[in-house]
C-alpha positions as CSV (number, residue, x, y, z in Angstrom):
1,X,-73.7,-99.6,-38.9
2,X,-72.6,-101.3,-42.1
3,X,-72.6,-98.9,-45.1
4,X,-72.1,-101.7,-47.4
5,X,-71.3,-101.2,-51.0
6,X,-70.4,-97.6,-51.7
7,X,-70.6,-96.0,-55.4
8,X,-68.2,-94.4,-56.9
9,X,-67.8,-90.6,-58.0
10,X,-65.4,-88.4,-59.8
11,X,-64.0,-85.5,-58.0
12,X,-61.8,-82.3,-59.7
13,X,-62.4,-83.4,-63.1
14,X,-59.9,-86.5,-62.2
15,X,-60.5,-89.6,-63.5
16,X,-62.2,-92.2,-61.1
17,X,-60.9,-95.6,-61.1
18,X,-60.1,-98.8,-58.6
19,X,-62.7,-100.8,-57.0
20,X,-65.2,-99.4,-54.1
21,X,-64.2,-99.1,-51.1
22,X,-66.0,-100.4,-47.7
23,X,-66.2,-98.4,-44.9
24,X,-67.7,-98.5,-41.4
25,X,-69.3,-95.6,-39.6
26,X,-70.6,-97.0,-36.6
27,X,-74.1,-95.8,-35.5
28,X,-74.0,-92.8,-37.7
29,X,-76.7,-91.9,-39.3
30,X,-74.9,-90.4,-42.5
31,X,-74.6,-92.0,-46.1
32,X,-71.7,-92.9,-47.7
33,X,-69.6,-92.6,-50.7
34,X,-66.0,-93.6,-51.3
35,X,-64.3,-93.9,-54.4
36,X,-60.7,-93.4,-55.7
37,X,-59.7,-90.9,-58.2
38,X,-56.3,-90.7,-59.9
39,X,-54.7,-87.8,-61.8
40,X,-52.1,-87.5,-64.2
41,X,-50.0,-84.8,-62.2
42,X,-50.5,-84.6,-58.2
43,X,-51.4,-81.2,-57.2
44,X,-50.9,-79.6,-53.9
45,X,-54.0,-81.0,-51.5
46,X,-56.5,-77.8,-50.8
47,X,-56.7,-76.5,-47.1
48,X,-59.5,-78.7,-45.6
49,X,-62.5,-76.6,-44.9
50,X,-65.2,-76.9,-42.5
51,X,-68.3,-76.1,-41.5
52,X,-68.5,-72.4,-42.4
53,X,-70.0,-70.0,-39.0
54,X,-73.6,-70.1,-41.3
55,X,-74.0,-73.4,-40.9
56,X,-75.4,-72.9,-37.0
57,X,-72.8,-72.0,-34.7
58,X,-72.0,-68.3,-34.3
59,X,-69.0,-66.2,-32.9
60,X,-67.8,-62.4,-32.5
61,X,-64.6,-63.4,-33.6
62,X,-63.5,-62.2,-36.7
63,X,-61.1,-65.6,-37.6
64,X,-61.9,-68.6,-36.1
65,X,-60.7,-72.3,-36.3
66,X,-61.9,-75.3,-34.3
67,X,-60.1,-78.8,-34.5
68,X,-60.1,-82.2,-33.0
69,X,-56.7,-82.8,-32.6
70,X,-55.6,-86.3,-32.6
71,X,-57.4,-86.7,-36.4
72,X,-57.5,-83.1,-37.0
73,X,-60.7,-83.0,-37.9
74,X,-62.4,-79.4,-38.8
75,X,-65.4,-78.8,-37.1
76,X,-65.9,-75.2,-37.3
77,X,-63.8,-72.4,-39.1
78,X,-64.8,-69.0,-39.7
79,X,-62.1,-66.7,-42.5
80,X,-60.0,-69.0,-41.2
81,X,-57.6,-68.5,-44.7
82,X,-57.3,-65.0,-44.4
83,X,-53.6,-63.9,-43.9
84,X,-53.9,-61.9,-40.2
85,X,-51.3,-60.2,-37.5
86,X,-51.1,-62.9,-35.3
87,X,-49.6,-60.5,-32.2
88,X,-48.0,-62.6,-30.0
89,X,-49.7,-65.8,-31.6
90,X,-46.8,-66.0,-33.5
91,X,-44.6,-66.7,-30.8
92,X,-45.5,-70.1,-31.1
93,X,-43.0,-70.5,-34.5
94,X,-40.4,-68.8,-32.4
95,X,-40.7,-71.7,-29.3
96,X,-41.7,-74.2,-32.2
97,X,-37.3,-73.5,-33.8
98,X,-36.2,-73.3,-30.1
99,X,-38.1,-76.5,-29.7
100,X,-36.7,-78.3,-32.9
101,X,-33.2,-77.0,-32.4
102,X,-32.9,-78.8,-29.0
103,X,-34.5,-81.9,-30.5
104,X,-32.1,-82.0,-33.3
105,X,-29.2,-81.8,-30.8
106,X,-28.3,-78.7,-32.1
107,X,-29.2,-76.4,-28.5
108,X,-29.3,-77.2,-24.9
109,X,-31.7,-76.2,-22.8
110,X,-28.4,-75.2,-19.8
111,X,-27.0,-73.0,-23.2
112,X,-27.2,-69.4,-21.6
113,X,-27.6,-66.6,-24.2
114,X,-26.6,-62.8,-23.0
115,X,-29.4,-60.5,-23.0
116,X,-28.2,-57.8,-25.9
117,X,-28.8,-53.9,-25.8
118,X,-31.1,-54.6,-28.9
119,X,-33.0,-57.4,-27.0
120,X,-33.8,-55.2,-23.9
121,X,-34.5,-52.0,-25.4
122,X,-36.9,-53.4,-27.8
123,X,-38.0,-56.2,-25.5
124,X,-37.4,-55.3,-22.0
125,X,-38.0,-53.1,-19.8
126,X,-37.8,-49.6,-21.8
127,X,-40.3,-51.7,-24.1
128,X,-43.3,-51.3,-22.1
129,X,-44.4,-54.5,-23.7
130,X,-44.8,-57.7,-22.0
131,X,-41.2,-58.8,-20.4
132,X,-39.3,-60.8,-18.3
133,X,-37.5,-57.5,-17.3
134,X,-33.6,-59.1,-17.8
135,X,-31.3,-56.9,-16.5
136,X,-29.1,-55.7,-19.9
137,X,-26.4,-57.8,-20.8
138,X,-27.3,-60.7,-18.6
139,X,-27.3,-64.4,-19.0
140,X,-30.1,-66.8,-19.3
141,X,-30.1,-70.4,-19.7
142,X,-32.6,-71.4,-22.9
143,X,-34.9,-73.1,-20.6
144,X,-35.6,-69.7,-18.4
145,X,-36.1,-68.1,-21.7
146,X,-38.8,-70.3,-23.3
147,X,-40.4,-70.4,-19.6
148,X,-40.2,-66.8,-20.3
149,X,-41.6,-66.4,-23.8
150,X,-44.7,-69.3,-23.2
151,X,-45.4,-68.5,-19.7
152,X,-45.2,-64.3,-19.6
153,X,-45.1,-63.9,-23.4
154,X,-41.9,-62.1,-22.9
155,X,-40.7,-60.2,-26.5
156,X,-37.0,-60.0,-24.5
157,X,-36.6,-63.7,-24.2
158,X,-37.8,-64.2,-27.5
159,X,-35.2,-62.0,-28.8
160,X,-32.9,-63.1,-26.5
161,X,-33.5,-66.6,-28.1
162,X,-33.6,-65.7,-31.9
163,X,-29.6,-63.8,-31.5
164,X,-28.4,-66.5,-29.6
165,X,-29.5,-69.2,-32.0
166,X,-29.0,-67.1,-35.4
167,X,-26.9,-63.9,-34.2
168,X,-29.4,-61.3,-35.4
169,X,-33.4,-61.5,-35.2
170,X,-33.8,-60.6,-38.8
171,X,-32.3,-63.8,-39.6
172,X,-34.1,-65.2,-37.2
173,X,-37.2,-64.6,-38.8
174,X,-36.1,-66.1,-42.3
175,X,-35.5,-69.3,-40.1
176,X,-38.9,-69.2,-39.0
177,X,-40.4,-68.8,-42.6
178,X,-38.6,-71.3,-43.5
179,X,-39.2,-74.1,-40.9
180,X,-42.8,-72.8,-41.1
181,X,-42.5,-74.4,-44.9
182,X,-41.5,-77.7,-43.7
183,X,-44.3,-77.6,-40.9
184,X,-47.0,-78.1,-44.4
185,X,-47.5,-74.1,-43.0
186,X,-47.6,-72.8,-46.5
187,X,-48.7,-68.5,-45.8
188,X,-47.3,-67.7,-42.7
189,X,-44.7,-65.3,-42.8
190,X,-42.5,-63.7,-40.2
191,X,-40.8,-60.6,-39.6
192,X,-39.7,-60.7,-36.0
193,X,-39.5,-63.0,-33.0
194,X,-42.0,-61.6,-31.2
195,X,-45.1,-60.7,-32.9
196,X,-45.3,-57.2,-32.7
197,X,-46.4,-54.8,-35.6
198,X,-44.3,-55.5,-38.6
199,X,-46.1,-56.3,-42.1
200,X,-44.2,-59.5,-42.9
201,X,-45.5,-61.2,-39.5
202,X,-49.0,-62.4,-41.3
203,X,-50.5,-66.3,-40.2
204,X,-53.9,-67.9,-40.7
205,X,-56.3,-69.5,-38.1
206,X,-55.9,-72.6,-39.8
207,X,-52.1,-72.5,-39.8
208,X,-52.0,-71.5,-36.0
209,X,-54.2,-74.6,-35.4
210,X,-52.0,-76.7,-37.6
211,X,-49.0,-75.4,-35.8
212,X,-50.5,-76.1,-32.2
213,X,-51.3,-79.5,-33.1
214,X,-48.1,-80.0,-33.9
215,X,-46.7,-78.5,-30.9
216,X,-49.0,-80.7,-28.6
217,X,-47.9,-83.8,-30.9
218,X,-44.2,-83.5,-31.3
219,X,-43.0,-82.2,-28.2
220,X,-45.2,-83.2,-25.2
221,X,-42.4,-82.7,-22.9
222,X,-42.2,-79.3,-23.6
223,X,-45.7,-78.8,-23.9
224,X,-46.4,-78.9,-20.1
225,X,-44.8,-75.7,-20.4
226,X,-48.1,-73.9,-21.5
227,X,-50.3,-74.6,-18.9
228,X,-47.9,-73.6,-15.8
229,X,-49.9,-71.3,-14.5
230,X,-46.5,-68.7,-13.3
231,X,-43.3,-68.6,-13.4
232,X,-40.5,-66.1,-11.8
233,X,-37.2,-64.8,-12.4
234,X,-34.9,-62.9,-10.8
235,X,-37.7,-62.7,-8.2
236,X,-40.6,-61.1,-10.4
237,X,-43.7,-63.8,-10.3
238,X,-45.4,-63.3,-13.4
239,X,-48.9,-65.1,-14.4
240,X,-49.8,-67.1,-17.6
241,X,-52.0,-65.0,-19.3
242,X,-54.3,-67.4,-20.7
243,X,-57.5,-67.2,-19.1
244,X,-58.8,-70.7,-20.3
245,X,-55.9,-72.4,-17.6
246,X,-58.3,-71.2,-14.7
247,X,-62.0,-72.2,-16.2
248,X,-63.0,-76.0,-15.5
249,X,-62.8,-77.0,-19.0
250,X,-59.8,-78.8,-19.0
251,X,-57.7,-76.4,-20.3
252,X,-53.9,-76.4,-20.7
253,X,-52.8,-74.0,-23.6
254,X,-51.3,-72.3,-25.6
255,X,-50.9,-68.5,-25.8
256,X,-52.8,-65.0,-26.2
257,X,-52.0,-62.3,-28.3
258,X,-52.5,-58.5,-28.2
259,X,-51.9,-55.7,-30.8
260,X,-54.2,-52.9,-32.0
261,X,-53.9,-53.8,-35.1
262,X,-54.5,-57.6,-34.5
263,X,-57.1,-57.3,-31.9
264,X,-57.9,-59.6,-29.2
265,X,-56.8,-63.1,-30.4
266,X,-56.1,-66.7,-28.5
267,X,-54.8,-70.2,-29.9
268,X,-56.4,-73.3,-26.9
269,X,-56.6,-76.8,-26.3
270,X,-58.9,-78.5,-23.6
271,X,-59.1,-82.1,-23.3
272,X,-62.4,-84.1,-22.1
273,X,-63.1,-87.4,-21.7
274,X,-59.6,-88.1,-23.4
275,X,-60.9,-85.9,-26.3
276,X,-58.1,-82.8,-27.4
277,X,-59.6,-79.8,-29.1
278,X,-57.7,-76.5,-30.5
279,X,-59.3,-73.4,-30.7
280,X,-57.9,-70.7,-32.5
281,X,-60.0,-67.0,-32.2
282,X,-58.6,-63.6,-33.1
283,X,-60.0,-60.1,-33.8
284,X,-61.9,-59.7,-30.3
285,X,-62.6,-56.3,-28.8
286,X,-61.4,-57.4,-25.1
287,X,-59.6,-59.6,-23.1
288,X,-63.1,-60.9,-22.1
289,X,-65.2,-60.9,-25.4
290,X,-61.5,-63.2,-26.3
291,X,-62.2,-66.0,-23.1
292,X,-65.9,-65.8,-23.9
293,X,-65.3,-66.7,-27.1
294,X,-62.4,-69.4,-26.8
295,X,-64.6,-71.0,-24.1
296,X,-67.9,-70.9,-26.1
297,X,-66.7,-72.8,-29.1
298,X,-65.1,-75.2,-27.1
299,X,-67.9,-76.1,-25.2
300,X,-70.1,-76.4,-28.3
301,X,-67.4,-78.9,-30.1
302,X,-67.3,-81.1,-26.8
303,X,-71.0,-81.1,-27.0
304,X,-71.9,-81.6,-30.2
305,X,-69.2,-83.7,-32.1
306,X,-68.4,-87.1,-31.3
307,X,-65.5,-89.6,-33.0
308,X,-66.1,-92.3,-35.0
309,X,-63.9,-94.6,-36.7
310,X,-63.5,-94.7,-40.2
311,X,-60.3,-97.1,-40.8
312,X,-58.6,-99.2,-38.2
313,X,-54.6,-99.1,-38.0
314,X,-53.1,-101.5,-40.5
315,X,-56.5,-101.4,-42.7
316,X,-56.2,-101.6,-46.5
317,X,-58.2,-97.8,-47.6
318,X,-57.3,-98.0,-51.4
319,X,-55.3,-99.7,-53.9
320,X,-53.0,-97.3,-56.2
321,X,-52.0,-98.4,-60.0
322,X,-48.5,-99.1,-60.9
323,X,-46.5,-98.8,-63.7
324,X,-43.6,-101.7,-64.4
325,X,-43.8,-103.6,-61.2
326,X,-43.9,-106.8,-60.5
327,X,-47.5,-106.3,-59.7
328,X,-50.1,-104.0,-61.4
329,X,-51.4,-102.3,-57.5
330,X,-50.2,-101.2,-54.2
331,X,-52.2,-101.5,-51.1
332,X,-52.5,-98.3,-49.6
333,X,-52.8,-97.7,-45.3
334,X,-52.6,-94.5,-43.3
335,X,-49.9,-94.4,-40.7
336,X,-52.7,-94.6,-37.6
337,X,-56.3,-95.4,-37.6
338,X,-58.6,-93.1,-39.1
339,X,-60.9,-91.3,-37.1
340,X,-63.7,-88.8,-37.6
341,X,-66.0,-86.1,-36.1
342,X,-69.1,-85.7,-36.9
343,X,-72.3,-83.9,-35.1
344,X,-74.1,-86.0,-33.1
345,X,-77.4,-86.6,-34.9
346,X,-76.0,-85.9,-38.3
347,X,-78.0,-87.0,-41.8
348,X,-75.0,-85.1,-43.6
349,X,-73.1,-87.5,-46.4
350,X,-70.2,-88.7,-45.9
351,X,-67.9,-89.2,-48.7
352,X,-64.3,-90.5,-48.8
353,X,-62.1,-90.2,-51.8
354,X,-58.3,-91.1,-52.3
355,X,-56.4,-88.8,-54.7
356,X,-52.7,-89.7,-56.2
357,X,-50.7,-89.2,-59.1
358,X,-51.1,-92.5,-61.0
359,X,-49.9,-94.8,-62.4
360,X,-47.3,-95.4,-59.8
361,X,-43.7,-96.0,-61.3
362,X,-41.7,-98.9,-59.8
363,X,-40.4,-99.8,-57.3
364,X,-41.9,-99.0,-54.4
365,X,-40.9,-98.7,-50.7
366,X,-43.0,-100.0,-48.1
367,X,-44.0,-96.1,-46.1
368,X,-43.6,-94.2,-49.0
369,X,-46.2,-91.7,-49.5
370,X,-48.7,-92.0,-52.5
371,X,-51.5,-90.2,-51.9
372,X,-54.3,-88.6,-49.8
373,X,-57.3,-89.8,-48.2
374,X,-59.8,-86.5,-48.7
375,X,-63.1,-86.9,-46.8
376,X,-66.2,-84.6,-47.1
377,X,-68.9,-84.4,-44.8
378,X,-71.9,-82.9,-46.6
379,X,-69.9,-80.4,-48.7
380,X,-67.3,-79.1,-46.2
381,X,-63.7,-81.1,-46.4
382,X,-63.2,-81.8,-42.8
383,X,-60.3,-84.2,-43.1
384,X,-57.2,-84.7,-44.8
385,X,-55.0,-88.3,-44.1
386,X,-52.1,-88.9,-45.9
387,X,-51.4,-92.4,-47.8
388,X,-48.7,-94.3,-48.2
389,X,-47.9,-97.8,-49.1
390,X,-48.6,-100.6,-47.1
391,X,-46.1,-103.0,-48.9
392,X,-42.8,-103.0,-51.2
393,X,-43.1,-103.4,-54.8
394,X,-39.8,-104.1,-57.1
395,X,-39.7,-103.4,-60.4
396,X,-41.0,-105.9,-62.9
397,X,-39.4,-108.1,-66.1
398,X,-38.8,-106.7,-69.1
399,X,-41.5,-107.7,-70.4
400,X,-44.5,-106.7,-67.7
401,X,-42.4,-103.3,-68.1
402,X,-43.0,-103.2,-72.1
403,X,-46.5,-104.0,-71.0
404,X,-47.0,-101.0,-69.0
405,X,-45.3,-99.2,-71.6
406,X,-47.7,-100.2,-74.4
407,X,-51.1,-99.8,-72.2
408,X,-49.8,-96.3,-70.6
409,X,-49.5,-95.5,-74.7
410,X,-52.7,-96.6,-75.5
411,X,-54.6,-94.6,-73.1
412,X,-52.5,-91.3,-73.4
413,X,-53.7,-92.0,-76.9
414,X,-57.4,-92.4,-75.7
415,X,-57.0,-89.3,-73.2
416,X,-55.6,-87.3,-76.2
417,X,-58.8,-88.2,-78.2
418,X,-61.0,-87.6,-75.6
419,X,-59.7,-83.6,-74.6
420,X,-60.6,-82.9,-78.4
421,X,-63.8,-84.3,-78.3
């Protein structure tokens, strides 16, 4: 259905300005509002939050995170901010470097690393920890050692992988942090390769989802990896240990994760119908109450969300305000379409907002990033899309520049004023 004119609405104190937007939601029943609101200074967008575990659906899990993963639509969380020990969650950011460093040409997945003392005494065998059991001082190409890591959640291919690629697993770690940071994965620390006890290894539900659907996204080749349901070496036929692989749900990841400390967690995907959800769930009290769970929720999002399309590929979503172009605005796209889940039946609001740091100075790039599409559905943020420019802008005359100049004066002057009234 046609929503038609939508008004516009201040959000964050910012002030709102640009012309309404149109938007179409087809056969929702939900109203909508979408505006644009530009601040003076940019700040860093807040974690989009969903629908909190009071607003119907319920789970034993202590942290909980449920995503559509092409949009990344929230459609359930539960604590999911609160800084946990992911276990062997975490060995996702170890396979996530081992992953990049390939892609960047940097590793090859015939490199053989040698198994070090450290690596198979705190790893292997003597471990009694979950293990590829390599022999001590033996090689392994990189691709038997990420089979090893994603398939038996081995801690001696993981730190078999972290020396060869940085000489030491402490250092290791630091590397992990820090791609972590260019991932958008702004908490997560790490203290080891593997995910057992250390008190720097801390990650949230949310980041774990973020990270899977970047996984899933960025390296699909690799990701077939996850749902192999075995895999041996040197004769020892080991099973994948996540139990969602053998339930008809469409399951084909990720990883579990054990620790006393950490409880019974589990980061999934399942695809139906050509829809991809992530589950994240952690703090369970068994290996059961953890499938239960993983399989509940995603049965509930398959059931109850559905996708609708909020901005086609290509489409115009805003206009940002320049300063000393040759033109006064900027058309602003996403880099896909916009989609958007929302429970079937839903009366809930939809609003849609677009947030940059404006005006704009000239020139612009056609692709450069401006701002953020935020979207609310009732009062939970369930989506985040960055915006960028749909179109090139050079910088303007002298004159349209002293222009800018003199207006930008004139209502710093105003804003000034206002703040003491």
């Amino acid at each position: 259905m046609d929503l038609g004119h939508a008004r516009l609405a201040a959000i964050m104190n910012m002030r709102v300005v640009g012309n309404v937007l149109r938007s179409r939601f087809a056969k929702w029943g939900a109203a909508a509002v979408v505006g644009c609101a530009v601040a003076s200074a940019m700040a860093a967008p807040n974690p989009v939050s969903g629908p909190k575990s009071s607003d119907g659906y319920q789970t034993a899990a202590a942290h909980a995170m449920l995503i559509e993963a092409e949009s990344g639509s929230v459609l359930f969380e539960k604590a999911a901010d609160d800084l946990i020990p992911p276990a062997s969650l975490s060995k996702l950011m170890t396979q996530e470097v081992v992953f990049n460093e390939i892609k960047q040409g940097r590793l090859k997945p015939t490199t053989e690393f040698i198994v070090s003392t450290n690596a198979w005494r705190r790893g292997g065998a003597p471990s009694h920890t979950s293990s590829m059991f390599i022999p001590i001082h033996s090689k392994v190409s990189v691709d038997d050692l990420l089979h090893g890591a994603i398939i038996q959640s081995a801690n001696d291919a993981c730190i078999a992988l972290a020396e060869g690629i940085s000489g030491n697993e402490s250092t290791f770690a630091e590397l992990m942090t820090k791609r972590a940071r260019e991932l958008g994965l702004t908490k997560s620390t790490f203290g080891n390769s593997t995910g057992l006890p250390d008190p720097r290894q801390l990650m949230t539900a949310r980041e774990l989802a973020k990270l899977a659907r970047h996984l899933i996204e960025t390296y699909p080749d690799y990701y077939k990896y996850y749902s192999e349901r075995e895999f041996t070496w040197n004769k020892i036929r080991q099973y994948n240990r996540n139990p969602l692989l053998a339930m008809p749900i469409g399951a084909d990841g990720l990883k579990t994760g054990f620790t006393k400390d950490a409880g019974y967690g589990l980061v999934g995907s399942a695809v139906q119908n050509g829809l991809r959800l992530i589950v994240v769930v952690n703090g369970l009290r068994s290996e059961k109450e953890r499938a239960d769970e993983a399989k509940k929720l995603l049965e509930w999002g398959f059931h109850s969300f559905q996708s609708g399309l909020l901005f086609a590929e290509g489409q115009e979503i805003a206009q940002a305000k320049l300063y000393g172009g040759v033109r006064g605005h900027v058309p602003l796209i996403a880099r896909k379409e916009v989609r958007l889940m929302v429970p079937r039946g839903s009366r809930d609001k939809i609003i849609a907002r677009v947030v940059y740091s404006g005006p704009v100075r000239a020139p612009v790039q056609q692709g450069q990033k401006i701002g953020m599409l935020k979207v609310w559905r009732g009062e939970s943020v369930v989506l985040e899309v960055p915006l960028q420019a749909a179109e090139s802008v050079d910088t303007g005359s002298m004159p349209q520049r002293a222009f800018d100049a003199a207006t930008e004066l004139v209502l710093g002057l105003f804003r000034a004023g206002f703040k003491r009234l």
